[in-house]
N, CA, C and O of each residue as an XYZ file, in Angstrom:
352
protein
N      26.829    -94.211   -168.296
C      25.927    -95.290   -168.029
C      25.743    -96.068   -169.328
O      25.426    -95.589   -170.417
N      26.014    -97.460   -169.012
C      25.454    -98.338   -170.205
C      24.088    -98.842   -169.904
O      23.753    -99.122   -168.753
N      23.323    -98.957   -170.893
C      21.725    -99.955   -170.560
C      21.693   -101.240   -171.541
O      22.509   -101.502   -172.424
N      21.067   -101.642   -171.336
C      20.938   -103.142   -172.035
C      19.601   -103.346   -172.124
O      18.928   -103.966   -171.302
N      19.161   -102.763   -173.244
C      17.243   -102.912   -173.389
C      16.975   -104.292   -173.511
O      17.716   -104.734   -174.390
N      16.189   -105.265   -172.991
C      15.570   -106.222   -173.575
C      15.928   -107.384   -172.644
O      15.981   -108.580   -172.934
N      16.169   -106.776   -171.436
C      16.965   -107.927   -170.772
C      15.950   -108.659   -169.696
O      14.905   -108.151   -169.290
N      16.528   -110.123   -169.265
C      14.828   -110.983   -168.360
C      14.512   -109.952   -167.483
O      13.351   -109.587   -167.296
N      16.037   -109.181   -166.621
C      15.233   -108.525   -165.529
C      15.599   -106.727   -165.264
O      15.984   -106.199   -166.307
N      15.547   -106.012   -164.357
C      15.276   -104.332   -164.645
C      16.629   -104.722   -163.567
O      16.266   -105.495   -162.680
N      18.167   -104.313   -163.485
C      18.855   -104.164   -162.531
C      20.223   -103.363   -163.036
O      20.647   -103.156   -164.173
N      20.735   -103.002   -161.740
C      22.143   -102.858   -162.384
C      23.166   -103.263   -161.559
O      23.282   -103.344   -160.336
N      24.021   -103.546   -162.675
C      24.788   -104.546   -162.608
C      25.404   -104.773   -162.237
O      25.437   -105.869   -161.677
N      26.870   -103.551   -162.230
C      28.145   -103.438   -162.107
C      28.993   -102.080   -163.071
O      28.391   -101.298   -163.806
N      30.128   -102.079   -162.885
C      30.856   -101.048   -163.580
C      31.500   -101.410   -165.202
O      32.277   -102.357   -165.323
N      31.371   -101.137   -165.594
C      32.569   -101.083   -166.730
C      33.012   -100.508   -167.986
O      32.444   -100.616   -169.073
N      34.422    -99.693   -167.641
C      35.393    -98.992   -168.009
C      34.775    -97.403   -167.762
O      34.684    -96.440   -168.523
N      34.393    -97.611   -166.314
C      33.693    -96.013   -165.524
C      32.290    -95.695   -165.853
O      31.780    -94.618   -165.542
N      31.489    -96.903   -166.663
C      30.112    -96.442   -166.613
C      29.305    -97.534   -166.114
O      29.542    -98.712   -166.383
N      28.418    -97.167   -165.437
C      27.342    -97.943   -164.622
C      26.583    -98.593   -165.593
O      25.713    -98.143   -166.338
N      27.141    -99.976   -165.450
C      25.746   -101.474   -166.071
C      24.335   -101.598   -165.556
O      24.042   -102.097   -164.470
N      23.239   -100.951   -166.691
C      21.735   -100.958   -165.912
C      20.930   -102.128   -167.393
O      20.658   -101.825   -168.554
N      20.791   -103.277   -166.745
C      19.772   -103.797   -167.758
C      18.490   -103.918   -167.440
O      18.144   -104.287   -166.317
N      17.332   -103.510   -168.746
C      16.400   -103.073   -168.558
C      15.411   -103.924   -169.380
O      15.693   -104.194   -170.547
N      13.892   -104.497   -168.638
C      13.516   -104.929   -169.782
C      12.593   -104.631   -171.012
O      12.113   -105.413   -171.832
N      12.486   -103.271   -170.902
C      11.834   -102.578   -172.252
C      13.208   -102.934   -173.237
O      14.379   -103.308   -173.173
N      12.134   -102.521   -174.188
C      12.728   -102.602   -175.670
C      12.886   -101.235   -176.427
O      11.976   -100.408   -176.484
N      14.140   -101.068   -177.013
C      14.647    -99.536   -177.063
C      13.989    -98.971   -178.262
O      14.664    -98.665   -179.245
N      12.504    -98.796   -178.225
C      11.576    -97.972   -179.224
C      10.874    -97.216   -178.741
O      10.174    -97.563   -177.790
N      10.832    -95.825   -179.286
C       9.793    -95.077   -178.395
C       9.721    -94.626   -176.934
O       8.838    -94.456   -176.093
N      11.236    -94.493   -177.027
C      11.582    -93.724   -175.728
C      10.956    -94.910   -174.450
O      10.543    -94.371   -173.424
N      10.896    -96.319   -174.505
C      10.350    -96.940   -173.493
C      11.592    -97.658   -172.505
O      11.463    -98.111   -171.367
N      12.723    -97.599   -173.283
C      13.940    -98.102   -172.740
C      14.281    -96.689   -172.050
O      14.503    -96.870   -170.852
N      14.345    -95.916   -172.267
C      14.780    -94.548   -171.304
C      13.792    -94.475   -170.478
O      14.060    -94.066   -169.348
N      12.696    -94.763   -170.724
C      11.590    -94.227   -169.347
C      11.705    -95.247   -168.555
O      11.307    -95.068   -167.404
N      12.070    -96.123   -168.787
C      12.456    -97.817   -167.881
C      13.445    -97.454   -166.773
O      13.244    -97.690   -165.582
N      14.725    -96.753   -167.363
C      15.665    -96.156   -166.831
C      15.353    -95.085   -166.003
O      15.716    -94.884   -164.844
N      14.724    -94.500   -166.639
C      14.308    -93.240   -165.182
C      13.734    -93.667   -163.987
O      14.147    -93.480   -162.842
N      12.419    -94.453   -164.490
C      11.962    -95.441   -163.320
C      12.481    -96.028   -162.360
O      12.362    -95.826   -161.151
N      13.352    -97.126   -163.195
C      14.520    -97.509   -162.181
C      15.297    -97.093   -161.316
O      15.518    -97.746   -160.296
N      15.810    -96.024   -161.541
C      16.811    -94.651   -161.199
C      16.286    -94.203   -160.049
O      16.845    -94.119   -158.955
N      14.917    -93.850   -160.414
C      14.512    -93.040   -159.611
C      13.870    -93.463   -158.042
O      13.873    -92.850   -156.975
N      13.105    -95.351   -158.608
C      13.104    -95.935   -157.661
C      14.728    -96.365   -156.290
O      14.691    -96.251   -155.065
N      15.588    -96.706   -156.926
C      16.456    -97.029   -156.718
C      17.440    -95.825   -155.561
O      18.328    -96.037   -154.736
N      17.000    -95.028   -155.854
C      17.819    -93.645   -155.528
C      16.773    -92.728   -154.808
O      16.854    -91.588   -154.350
N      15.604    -93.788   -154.887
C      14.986    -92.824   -153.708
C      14.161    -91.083   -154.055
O      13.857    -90.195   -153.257
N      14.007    -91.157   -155.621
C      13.664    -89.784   -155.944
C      12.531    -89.901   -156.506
O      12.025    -90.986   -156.792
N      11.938    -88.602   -156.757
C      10.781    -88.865   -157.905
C      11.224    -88.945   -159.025
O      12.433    -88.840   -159.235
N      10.419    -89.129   -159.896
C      10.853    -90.030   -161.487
C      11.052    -88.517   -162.213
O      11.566    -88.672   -163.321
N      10.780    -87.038   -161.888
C      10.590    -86.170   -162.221
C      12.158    -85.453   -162.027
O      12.607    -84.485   -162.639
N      12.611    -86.021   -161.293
C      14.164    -85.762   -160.473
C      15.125    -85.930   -162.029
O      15.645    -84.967   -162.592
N      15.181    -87.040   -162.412
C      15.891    -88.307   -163.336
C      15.910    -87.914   -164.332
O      14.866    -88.139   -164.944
N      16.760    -87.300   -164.949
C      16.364    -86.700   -166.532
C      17.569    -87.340   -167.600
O      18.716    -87.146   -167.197
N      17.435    -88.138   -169.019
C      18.366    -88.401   -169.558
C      18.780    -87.277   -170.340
O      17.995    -86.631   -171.034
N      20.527    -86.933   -170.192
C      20.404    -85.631   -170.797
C      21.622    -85.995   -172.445
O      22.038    -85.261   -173.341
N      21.778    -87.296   -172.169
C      22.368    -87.670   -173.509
C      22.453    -88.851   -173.897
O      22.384    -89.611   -172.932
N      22.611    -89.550   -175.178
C      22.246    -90.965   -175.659
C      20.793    -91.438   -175.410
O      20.317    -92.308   -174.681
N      20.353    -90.701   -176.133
C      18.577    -90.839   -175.972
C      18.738    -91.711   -176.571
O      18.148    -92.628   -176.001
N      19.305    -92.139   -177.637
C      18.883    -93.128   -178.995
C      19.803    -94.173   -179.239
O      19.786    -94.944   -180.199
N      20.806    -94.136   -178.071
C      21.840    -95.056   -178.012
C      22.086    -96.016   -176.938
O      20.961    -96.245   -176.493
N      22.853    -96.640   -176.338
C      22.853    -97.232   -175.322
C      23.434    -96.975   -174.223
O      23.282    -97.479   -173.110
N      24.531    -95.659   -174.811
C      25.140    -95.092   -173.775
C      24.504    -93.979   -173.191
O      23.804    -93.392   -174.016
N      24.490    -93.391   -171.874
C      23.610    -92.308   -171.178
C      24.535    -91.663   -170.620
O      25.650    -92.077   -170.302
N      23.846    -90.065   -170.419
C      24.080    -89.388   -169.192
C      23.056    -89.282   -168.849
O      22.101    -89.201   -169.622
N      22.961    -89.251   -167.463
C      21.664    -88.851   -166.642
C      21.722    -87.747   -165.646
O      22.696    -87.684   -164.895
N      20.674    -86.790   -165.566
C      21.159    -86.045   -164.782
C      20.287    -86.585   -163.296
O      19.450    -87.487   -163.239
N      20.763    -85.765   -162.226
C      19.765    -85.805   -160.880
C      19.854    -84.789   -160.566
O      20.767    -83.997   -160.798
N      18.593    -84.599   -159.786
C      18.380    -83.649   -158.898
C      17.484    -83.755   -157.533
O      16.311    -84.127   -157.581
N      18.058    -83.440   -156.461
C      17.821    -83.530   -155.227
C      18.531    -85.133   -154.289
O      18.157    -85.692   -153.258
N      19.378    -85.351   -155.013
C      20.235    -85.723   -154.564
C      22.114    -85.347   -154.267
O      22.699    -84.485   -154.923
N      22.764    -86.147   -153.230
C      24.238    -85.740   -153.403
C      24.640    -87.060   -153.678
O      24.009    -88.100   -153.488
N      26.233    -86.829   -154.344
C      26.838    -87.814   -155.335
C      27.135    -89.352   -153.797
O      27.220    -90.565   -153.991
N      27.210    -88.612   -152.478
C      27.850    -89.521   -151.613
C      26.329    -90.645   -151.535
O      26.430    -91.852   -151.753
N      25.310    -90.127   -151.272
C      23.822    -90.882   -151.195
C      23.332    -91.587   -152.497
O      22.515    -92.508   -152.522
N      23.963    -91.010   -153.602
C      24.172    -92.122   -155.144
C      25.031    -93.211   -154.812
O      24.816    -94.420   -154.905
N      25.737    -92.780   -154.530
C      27.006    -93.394   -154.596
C      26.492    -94.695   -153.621
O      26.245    -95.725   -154.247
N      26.363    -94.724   -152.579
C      26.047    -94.870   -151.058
C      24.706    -96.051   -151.642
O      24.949    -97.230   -151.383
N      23.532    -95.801   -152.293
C      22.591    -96.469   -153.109
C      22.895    -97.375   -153.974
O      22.710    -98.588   -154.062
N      23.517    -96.381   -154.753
C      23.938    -97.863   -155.859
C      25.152    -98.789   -155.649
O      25.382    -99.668   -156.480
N      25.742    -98.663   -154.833
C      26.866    -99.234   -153.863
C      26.143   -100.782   -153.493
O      26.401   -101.913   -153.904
N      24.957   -100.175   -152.363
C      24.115   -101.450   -151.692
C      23.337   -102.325   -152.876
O      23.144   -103.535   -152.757
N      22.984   -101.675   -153.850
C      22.528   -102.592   -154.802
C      23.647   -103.678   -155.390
O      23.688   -104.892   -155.187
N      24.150   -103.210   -155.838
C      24.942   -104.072   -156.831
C      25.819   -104.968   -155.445
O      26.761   -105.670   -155.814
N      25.547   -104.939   -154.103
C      26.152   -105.935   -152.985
C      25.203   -106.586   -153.086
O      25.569   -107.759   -153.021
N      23.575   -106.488   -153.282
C      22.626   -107.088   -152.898
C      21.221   -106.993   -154.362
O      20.263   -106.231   -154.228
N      21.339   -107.638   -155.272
C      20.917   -107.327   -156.615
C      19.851   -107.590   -156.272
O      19.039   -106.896   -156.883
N      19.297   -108.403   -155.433
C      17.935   -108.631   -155.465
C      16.966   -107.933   -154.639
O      15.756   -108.141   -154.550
N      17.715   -107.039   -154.026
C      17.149   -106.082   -153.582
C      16.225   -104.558   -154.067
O      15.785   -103.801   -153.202
């Protein structure tokens, strides 16, 4: 996952080179750009925010995220319809 702290609006985007485009509009201090991301995530995917855990690039722009209580086809399946329909 790439993020893009600081951006007008909270979405994601698109793919590129196999990692998911999420721009966010916190600003990457103080862990507020990752909690933006969980939020998002978690709204987005239908989970609690408690689900959503970043488990690498805390301090960078690149992420892993983990989930839980979801399957990869209902991610998949979610963030699929978003990025057809961004304003959603």
């Amino acid at each position: 996952m790439r993020v893009q702290p600081r951006s007008s609006r909270e979405e994601v985007t698109g793919m590129r080179e196999g990692a998911l485009l999420v721009r966010l509009t916190a600003p990457p201090v103080a862990g507020q750009a990752n909690a933006a991301l969980v939020r998002l995530l978690a709204r987005i995917l239908g989970l609690p925010v408690s689900s959503v855990v970043v488990r690498q690039g805390r301090s960078g722009r690149d992420k892993v995220v983990e989930l839980t209580g979801a399957d990869l086809a209902t991610v998949q399946a979610r963030l699929s319809e978003r990025l057809e329909d961004p304003g959603r």
